[in-house]
C-alpha positions, 0 to 999 in steps of 0.5 A: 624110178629114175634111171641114169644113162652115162655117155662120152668116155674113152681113151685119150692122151695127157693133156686132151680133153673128154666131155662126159654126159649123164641122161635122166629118164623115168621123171626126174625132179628138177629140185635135185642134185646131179652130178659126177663122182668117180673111182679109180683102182684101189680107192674109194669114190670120190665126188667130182662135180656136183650141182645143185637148184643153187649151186654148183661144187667142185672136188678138188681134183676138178677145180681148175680144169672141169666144167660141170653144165646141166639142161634142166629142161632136158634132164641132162648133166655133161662133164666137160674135162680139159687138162686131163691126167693119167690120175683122172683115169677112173670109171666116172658115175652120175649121181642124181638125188632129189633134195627132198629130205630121205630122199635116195640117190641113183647111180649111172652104171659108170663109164671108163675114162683112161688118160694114157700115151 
């Protein structure tokens, strides 16, 4: 079973910048989906990056300011972040999914990220 392990949150101020980073371990697939969401106080998770074995998206929240990068080889997914603003402030999970059809997601256990002064 995959497991996810997240890495790289923090406080930090308007305008700063973070790099989050999500390790698979337990054989991951290389024909999956990684990538991040996250969920601030009082509303729903929502997707933030994603990549694919021949894409990459980005919600809207990150366009513009968040780079998504993964090392296939060893299983990783990082969050770049630069801009960053009080309203990033949220936990912010890894998601990895096989795209094999029926296949389950797993999530990291989240890590904290607040953008304050």
């Amino acid at each position: 079973q995959v497991q996810l392990v997240e890495s790289g949150g923090g406080l930090v101020q308007p305008g700063g910048s973070l790099k989050l980073s999500c390790a698979a371990s337990g054989s991951p697939f290389t024909l999956a989906n990684m990538g991040w969401y996250r969920q601030a106080p009082g509303k729903e998770r929502e997707l933030v990056a994603i990549t694919r074995p021949t894409s990459t998206y980005y919600g809207e929240p990150a366009r513009g300011r968040f780079t998504i990068s993964r090392d296939v080889a060893k299983n990783t997914v990082s969050l770049q972040m630069n801009s960053l603003k009080p309203e990033d402030t949220a936990i912010y999970y890894c998601y990895y999914r096989p795209t094999a059809q029926g296949a389950d997601a797993t999530w990291g256990q989240g890590t904290q990220v607040t953008v304050s002064s």
